[in-house]
Every structure is written in structure tokens, then in C-alpha cells.
MARVO-498220 format. One line per field, with one value per residue (C-alpha): x, y, z. Coordinates in steps of 0.25 Angstrom, whole numbers. Layout:
<recs>
u = (X, ...)
v = (Y, ...)
w = (Z, ...)
</recs>
This chain:
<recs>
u = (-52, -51, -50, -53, -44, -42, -39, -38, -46, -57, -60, -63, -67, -58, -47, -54, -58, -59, -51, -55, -60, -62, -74, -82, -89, -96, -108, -102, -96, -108, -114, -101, -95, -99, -96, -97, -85, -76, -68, -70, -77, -66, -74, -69, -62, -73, -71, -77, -82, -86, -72, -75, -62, -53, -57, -58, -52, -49, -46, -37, -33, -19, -12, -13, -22, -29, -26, -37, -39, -52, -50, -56, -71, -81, -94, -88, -92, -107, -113, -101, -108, -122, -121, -108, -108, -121, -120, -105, -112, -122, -109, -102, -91, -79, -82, -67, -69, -59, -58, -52, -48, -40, -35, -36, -48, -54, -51, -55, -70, -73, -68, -75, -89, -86, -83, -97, -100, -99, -87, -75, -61, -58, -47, -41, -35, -23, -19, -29, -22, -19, -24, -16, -4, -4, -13, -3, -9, -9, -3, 9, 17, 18, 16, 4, -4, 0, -6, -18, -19, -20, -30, -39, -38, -40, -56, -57, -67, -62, -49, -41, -34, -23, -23, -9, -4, 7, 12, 23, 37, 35, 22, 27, 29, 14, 10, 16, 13, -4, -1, 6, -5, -15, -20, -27, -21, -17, -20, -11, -8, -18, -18, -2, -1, 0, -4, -9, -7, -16, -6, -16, -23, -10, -17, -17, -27, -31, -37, -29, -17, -13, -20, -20, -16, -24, -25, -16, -3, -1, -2, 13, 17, 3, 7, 23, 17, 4, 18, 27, 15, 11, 24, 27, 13, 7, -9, -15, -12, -24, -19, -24, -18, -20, -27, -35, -34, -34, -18, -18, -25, -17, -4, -8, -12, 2, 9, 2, -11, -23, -34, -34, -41, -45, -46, -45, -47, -63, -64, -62, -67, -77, -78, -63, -63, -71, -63, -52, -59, -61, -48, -42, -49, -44, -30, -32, -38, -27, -16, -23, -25, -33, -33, -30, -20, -10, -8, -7, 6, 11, 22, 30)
v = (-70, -55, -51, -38, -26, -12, -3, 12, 10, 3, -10, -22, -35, -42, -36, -41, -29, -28, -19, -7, -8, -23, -26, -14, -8, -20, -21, -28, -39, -40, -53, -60, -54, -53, -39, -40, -50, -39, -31, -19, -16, -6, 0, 2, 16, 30, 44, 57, 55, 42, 37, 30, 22, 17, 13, -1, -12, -9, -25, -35, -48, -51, -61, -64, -50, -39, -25, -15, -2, 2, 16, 19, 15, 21, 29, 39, 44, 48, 34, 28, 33, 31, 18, 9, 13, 13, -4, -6, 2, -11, -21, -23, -21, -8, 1, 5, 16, 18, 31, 36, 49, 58, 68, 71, 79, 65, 58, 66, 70, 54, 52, 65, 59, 47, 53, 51, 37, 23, 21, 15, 18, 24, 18, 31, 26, 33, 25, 35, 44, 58, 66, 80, 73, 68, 52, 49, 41, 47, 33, 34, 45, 44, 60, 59, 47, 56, 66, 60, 53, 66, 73, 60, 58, 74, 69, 55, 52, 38, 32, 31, 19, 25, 12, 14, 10, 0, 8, 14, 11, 11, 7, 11, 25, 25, 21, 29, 42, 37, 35, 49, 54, 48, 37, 29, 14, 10, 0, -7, -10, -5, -11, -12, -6, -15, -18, -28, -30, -39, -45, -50, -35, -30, -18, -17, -24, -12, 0, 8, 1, -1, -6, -10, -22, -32, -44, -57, -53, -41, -48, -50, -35, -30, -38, -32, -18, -19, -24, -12, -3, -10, -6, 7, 13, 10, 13, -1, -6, -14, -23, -28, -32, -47, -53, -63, -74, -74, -77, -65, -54, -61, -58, -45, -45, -51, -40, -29, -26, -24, -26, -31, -29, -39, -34, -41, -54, -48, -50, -66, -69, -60, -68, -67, -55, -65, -78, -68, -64, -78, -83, -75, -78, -92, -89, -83, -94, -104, -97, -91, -76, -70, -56, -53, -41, -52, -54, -39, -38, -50, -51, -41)
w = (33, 30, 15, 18, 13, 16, 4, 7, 18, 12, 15, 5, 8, -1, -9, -23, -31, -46, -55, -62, -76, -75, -69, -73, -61, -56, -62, -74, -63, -55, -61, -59, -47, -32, -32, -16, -16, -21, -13, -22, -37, -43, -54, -69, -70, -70, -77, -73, -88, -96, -104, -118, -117, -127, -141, -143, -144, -130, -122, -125, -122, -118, -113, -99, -98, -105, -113, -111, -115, -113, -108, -94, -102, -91, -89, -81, -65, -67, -72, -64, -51, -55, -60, -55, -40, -37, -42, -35, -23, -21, -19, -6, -13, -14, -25, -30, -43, -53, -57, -71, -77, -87, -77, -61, -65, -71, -57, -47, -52, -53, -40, -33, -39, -34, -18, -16, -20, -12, -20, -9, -18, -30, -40, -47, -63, -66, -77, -84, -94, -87, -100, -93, -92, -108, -105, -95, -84, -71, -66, -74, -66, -52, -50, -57, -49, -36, -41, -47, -35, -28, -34, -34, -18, -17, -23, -17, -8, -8, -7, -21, -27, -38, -49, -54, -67, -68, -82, -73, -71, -54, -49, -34, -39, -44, -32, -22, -31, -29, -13, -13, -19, -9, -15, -6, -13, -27, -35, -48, -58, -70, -82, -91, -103, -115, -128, -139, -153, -162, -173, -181, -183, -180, -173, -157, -148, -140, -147, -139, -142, -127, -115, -102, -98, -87, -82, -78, -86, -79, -65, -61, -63, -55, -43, -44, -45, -34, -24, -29, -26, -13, -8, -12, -6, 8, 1, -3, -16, -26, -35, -48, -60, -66, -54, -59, -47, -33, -33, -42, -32, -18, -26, -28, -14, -8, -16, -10, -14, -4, -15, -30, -41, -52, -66, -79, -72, -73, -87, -88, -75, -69, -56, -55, -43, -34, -37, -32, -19, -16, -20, -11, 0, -2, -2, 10, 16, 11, 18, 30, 26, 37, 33, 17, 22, 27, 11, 7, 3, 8, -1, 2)
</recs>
């Protein structure tokens, strides 16, 4: 039984990896997580600078999900290379980076330090605000992603995912502008914008007034937008978005992704991205799944 899966020509063992911002960059999962068992550790997002993030209260709790508006929180490139690749480096596992910036200046100096380290993809944020364009993210206007996506390949070593935001009115335009551009695969969707109100203080939930939604709740309209995007590009598409079960991560699969990620799912069960290698494993022994491609897209 093969659950192996080629994405942009690097190949994972199983198509389990873990979504950006959720799981920290392995370190924090290693006491509960096999991190050998994972396709790939998709690390949380990394800025040419350290970023403070967003004032707090910055999470919380909705129904059937999570707000968060934590801000792109990291330590920026120089302790992200001396500290959190040099431990993921230990792991037979793929080390996927997310990379986050404020302008194509931000992007492509985190992604030229990192040409040289035993990093395998790299996983570029353009839900990030574009602070030259006025704070709109790059991932809102398809001229934009294609020519972030541009100028990000033009200093890659490794092949780039573009993680699209699904706060647009076409997710297949998003994701034929990132394949014009020369992206290597995508991957959707990032968080929904949302809100919460606290009735009692009568005062919002999030500091920041808005967040981004995650988890369960958001499920149904990830698994519409990774099949709108799996058939509008030919480069192979990652979904996340919700999956918190096996079931969850085959549908994705069946609609047309080649590798998902698991992200809120983390939080309140940190064993969850191995239930979910295992459980589909399983499936495809019920039902005589030799070779996990014959389920890539299988519902067409």
C-alpha cells in the first residue's frame, strides 16, 4: 500500500503534514507527536525581522472553530535558522517553511537565507498586508499574487507553495494568477475573516476587532474552494482548513488535493495529525486503495 505523494517534486511519505501557525515549529509537538510519522512539519510563518504581533486579547473561541489575531508573532530568519532547523533537521521528516513579509523586499530576503539550509519547500503568506499598496494583502488581487509570486521564485532555491486567502470573490483566479507566476503548488484556504462580540462587556473579543477564522466550522466551504482550485491549475494543490479526522483530510483529498494540513485540530488534540495518518491508512485498506493517487481528485 503506497501513501506515498509527490508534491513539486518532492516526495512525502504520507500526505499528513501540519499547518502553519498551529503547531509551532515542532519542537513544541515533539513530546506528543512522532514527528517521523508526518509527511512534512510546515513551520509557523518567519520574517526577515522578529514581528511583536498584535495586541491582545488575540484568540477566541467560536462555535465549531476559532478567531485568532495573533499577528504573524515570530522571532525572525536569524534565530529561525540557528535554533528551529537545526532540531526539525534531526527528523525524518519534510521541513516546509512559512515565510511572511510587509512587501516583496520582506519575502524574498527570508527566502534567499534560507537557499542554503536543509529546508525542502517553502510556503510563501500572502495573506500578509502589502504595506506599499496601503495593508492590502498581496493575496487579494490576483495581479498582485502573480507578481509576488514572481519575484519570490526569482530567489528560491526550493520549490514555493503560494497559501492563498480565501477573502476573495474567485478562488480559481487567485490560483492561476500563483501558477502564472511560477509557483511551484498552492495551498488553501487561510484562515476567514470574522468577528466576536462579548455582550456581557459589550466590547469585542479580539483586540483587534477582527481575526481569522479556523477550525471545523470553516470545513464545507475549504473543501469547495481546494476543488475550485484543483481544477483551474495543473501544480498540486494542499488543502487545509477544518480537518480534524481522517474523513476530514480523505475529502479534501477526493476533491483534489495532493497533501493536507492539519491546523486548529492541534490545539485540543495534539495527537490528532497521527490519528489522521493512520486513519487513513485504514480507509484504504477497507476499500482496496493500493496507491493513494488513485483517490487524488477522485471526485471529479
Amino acid at each position: 500500500m503506497n501513501t506515498k505523494v509527490n508534491l513539486a517534486g518532492v516526495t512525502l511519505k504520507n500526505p499528513v503534514m501540519t499547518a502553519s501557525g498551529t503547531f509551532g515549529s515542532g519542537a513544541e509537538y515533539a513530546e506528543f507527536v512522532d514527528l517521523n510519522q508526518l509527511g512534512a512539519v510546515v513551520t509557523k510563518g518567519v520574517a526577515s525581522v522578529p514581528w511583536e504581533g498584535n495586541p491582545t486579547p488575540r484568540v477566541a473561541e467560536t462555535y465549531g472553530g476559532m478567531l485568532n489575531a495573533v499577528g504573524l508573532q515570530n522571532p525572525g530568519i536569524d534565530l529561525f535558522v540557528e535554533r528551529d532547523v537545526p532540531f526539525l533537521a534531526k527528523y525524518d521528516t519534510r521541513i516546509v517553511v512559512n515565510v511572511c513579509g510587509r512587501t516583496k523586499e520582506d519575502y524574498c530576503e527570508v527566502v534567499s537565507r534560507l537557499s542554503g539550509q536543509p529546508v525542502d519547500l517553502l510556503e510563501i503568506n500572502i495573506s500578509c498586508p502589502n504595506v506599499k499598496e496601503g495593508g492590502i494583502a498581496f493575496g487579494q488581487n490576483p495581479k498582485s499574487v502573480e507578481e509576488i509570486t514572481k519575484e519570490v521564485k526569482k530567489c528560491a532555491s526550493q520549490p514555493i507553495i503560494m497559501k492563498l486567502s480565501p477573502n476573495v470573490t474567485d478562488i480559481s483566479e487567485m490560483a492561476r494568477a500563483a501558477e502564472a507566476g511560477g509557483a511551484d503548488a498552492v495551498s488553501l484556504i487561510n484562515t476567514l475573516t470574522g468577528m466576536k462580540i462579548d455582550i456581557h462587556k459589550r466590547a469585542f473579543a479580539l483586540a483587534n476587532k477582527t481575526g481569522g477564522l479556523s477550525g471545523p466550522a470553516i470545513h464545507p466551504i475549504a473543501v469547495r474552494m481546494v476543488y475550485e482550485a484543483a481544477h483551474a491549475v495543473k501544480i498540486p494543490v494542499v488543502g487545509m482548513g477544518g480537518i480534524a479526522s481522517a474523513e476530514d483530510a480523505i475529502e479534501m483529498i477526493l476533491a483534489g488535493a495532493t497533501a493536507i494540513s492539519v491546523g486548529t485540530a492541534n490545539f485540543y488534540n495534539p495527537t490528532v495529525t497521527m490519528e489522521i495518518v493512520s486513519g487513513i491508512r485504514e480507509y484504504m485498506e477497507q476499500y482496496g486503495v493500493k496507491d493513494i493517487q488513485e483517490l487524488v481528485g477522485a471526485v471529479g
